[in-house]
C-alpha positions in Angstrom: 28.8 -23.2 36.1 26.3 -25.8 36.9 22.9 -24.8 37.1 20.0 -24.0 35.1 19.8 -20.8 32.7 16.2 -20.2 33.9 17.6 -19.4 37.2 20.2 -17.0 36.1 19.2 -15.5 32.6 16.0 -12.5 33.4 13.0 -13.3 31.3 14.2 -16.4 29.8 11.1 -17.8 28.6 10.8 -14.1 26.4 13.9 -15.1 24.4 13.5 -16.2 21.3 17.3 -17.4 21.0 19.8 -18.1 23.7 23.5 -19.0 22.6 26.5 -19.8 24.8 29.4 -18.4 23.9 32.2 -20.9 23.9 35.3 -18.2 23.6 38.1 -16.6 26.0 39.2 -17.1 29.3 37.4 -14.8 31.3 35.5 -16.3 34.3 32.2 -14.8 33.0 30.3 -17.4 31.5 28.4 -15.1 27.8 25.3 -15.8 25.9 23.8 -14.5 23.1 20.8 -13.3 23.3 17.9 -12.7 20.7 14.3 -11.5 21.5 10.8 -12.0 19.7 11.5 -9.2 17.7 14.7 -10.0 16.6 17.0 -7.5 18.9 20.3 -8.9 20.2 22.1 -8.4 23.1 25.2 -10.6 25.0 24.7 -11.0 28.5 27.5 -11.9 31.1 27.2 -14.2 34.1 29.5 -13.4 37.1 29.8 -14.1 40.6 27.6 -12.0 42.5 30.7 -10.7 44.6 31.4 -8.9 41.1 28.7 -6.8 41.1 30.6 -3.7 42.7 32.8 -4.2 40.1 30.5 -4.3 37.6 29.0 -1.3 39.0 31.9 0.8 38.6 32.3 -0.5 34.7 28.7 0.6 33.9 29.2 4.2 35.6 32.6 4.6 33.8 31.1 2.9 30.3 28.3 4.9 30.2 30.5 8.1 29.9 31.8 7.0 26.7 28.4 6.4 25.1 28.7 9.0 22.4 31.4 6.7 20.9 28.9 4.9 18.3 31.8 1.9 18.1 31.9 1.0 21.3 30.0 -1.6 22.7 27.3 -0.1 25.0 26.9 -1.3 28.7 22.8 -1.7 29.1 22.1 -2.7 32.7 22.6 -5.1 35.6 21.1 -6.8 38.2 20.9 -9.7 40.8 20.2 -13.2 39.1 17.0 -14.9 40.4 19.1 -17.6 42.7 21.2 -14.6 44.3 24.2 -16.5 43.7 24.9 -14.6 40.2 24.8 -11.4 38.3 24.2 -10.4 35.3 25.3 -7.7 32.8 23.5 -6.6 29.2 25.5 -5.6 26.6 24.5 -4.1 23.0 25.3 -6.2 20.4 27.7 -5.0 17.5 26.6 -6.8 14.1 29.4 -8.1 12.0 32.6 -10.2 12.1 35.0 -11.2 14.7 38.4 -9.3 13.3 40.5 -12.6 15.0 38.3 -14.8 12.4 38.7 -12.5 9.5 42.3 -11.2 9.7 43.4 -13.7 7.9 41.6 -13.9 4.8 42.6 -10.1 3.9 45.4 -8.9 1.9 48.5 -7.3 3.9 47.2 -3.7 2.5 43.8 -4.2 4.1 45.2 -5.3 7.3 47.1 -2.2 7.3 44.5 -0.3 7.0 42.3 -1.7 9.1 45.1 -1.5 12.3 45.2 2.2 11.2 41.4 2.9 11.6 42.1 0.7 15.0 44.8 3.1 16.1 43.0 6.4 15.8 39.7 5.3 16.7 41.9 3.8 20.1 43.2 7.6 20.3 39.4 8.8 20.2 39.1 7.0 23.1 42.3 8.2 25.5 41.5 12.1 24.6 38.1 11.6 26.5 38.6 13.6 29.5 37.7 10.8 31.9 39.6 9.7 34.6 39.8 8.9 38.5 41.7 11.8 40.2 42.2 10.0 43.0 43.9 6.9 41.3 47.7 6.7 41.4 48.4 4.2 38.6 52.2 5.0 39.0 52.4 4.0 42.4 50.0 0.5 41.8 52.2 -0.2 38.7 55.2 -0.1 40.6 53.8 -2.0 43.6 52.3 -4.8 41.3 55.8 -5.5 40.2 57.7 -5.6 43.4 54.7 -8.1 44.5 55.1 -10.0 41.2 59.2 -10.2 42.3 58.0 -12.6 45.5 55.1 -14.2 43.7 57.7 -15.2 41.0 60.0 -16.4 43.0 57.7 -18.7 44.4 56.2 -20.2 41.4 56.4 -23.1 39.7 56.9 -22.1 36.0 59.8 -20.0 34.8 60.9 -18.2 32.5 64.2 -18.5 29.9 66.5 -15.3 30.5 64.8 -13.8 33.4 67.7 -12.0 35.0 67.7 -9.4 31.7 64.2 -9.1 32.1 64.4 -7.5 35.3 67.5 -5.9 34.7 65.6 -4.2 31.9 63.0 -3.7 34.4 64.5 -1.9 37.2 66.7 0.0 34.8 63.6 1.6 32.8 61.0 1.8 35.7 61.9 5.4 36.0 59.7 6.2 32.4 56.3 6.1 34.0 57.3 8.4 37.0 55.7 11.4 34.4 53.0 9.4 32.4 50.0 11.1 32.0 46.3 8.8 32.6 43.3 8.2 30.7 40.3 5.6 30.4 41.8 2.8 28.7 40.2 -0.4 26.9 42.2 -2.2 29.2 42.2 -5.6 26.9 42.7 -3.7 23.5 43.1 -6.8 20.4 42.3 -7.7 17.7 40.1 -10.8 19.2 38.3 -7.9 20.8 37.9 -6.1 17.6 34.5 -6.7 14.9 34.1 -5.6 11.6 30.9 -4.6 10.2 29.6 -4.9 6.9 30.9 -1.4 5.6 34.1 -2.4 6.8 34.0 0.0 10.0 35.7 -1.3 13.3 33.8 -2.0 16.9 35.5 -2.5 20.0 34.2 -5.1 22.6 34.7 -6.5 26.4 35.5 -3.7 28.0 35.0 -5.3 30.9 38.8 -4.7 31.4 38.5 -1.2 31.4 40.5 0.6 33.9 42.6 4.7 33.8 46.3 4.4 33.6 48.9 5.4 30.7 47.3 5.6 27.2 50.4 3.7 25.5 50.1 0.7 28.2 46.7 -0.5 25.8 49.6 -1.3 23.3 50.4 -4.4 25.3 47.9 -6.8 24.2 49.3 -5.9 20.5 52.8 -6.6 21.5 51.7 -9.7 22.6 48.4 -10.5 21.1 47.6 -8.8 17.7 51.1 -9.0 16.3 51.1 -12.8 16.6 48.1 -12.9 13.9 49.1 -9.8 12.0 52.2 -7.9 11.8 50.5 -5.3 9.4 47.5 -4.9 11.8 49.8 -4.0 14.1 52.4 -1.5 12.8 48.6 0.3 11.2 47.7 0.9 15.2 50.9 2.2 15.9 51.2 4.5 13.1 47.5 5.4 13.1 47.2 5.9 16.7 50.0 8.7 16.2 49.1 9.6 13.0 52.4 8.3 11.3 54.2 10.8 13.7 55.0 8.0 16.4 56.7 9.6 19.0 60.7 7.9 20.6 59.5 7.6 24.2 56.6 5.4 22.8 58.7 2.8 21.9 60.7 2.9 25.2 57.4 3.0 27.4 55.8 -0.3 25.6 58.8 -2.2 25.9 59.1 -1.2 29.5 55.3 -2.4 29.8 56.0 -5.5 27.8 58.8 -6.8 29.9 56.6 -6.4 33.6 53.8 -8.0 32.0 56.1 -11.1 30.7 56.6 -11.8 34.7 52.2 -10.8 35.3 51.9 -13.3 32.4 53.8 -16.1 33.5 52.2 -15.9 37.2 48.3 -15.8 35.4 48.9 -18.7 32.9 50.3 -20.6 35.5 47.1 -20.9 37.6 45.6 -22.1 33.9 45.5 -25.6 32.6 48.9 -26.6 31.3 47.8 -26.2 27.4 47.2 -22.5 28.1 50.6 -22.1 30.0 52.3 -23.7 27.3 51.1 -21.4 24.9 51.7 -18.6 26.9 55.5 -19.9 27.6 55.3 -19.6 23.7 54.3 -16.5 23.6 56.7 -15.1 25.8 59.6 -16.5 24.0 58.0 -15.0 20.9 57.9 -11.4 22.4 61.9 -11.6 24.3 63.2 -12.6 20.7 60.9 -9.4 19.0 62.8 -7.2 21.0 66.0 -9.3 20.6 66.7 -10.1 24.6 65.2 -6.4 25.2 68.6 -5.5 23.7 65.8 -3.5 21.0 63.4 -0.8 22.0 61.6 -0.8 18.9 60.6 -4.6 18.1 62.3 -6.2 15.2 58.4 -6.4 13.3 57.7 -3.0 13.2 58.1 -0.7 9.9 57.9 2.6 9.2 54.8 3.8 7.6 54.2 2.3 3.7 57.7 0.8 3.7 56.4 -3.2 3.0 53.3 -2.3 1.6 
């Protein structure tokens, strides 16, 4: 994005800090920002053809407010050369969890998935939702899409045959599903951890209503890859260590479509990105051994490893 902050960043001479945000692989171009009197906000950049989109995430955001760890949605608006928007966001003070994770024993990250998990929960019993939405339906006809896309790409994947054998064979479990607001890019690179060791949620730019158990993908293929114990803690807090059989069968129904949505994003990335992702993949086929597993091989039942 080529062209000057003064002409797409309101008040820019008022802030006392501005601070690009070199991280992820959204479109969105972020900055922090910190006025004269030391408040901080991020503020996204977009294309101004996102601004109906953007619309809809403030109206739908603003619902959640009285979640105090979520990260609040503060306005919008037209950036001075027309050709951008922009969006405000507060700004939750702590650590990234993606940075942190590491450094903390395996009890810790346990316990920290956990608090994940039910504060995730807090978040699907909301009673918000589109009526009018049929996620069912768009699931169903993002996959036959995917089918002819796939087909037609480049890049493939190894074993792709089970896949959607698995696929077509399990579609049938989301004919019932119930919907909810979801995160919609629920990980632990979208996670922070303040100072009292309570857990914020970020970019929920993503946000969208479908199947509560679907924002269990990005841990399948995200937040198990930097902690196995973060992981199982979501699962078994989200359910309160009572996690439910048809859980299990509906993730790794929504784990092997979005192997094939995967493959068809990473491919229009540079070819680092794809290769990682090709990586991932492999990763996730061999956690559920060949989807021959509905549980994956890394999860545990509550306390059993720790």
């Amino acid at each position: 994005m080529q062209i000057s902050l003064k002409n797409i960043i309101p008040n820019y001479d008022k802030w006392e800090k501005i601070i690009y945000i070199n991280k992820g692989l959204s479109s969105d171009k972020k900055f922090f920002l910190q006025s004269k009197t030391q408040k901080k906000y991020i503020i996204r950049i977009s294309k101004v053809k996102e601004l109906n989109n953007k619309i809809n995430e403030y109206n739908a955001v603003k619902k959640i407010k009285k979640l105090n760890f979520i990260q609040k949605f503060l306005g919008y608006g037209i950036c001075e050369n027309k050709e951008f928007m922009y969006s405000i966001y507060s700004w939750l003070q702590g650590e990234n969890l993606e940075e942190k994770i590491f450094k903390l024993t395996k009890r810790k990250q346990y316990e920290l998935g956990f608090q994940a998990g039910k504060k995730l929960r807090k978040i699907h019993t909301l009673t918000i939702t589109d009526t009018n939405y049929n996620f069912i339906k768009e699931i169903k006809e993002k996959v036959n899409i995917s089918k002819k896309e796939y087909v037609k790409n480049k890049y493939k994947i190894k074993n792709e045959k089970i896949i959607w054998n698995f696929i077509n064979k399990n579609l049938y479990l989301l004919d019932k599903r119930e919907k909810c607001f979801l995160h919609g890019d629920f990980h632990i690179g979208n996670i922070i951890l303040n100072k009292d060791k309570e857990l914020g949620f970020i970019d929920l730019n993503w946000f969208r209503y479908g199947d509560p158990y679907k924002d269990f993908v990005k841990l399948v293929y995200v937040s198990r890859m930097l902690s196995v114990n973060f992981s199982i803690g979501q699962i078994n807090g989200y359910f309160d260590n009572k996690v439910p059989e048809i859980f299990f069968k509906v993730l790794a129904l929504y784990t092997a479509i979005n192997v094939h949505f995967s493959i068809l994003w990473s491919s229009k990335l540079e070819k680092k990105e794809l290769n990682k992702d090709l990586k991932r993949i492999q990763k996730v086929y061999n956690d559920y051994s060949g989807f021959k597993l509905i549980i994956p091989k890394w999860y545990t039942k509550p306390n059993d490893n720790l």
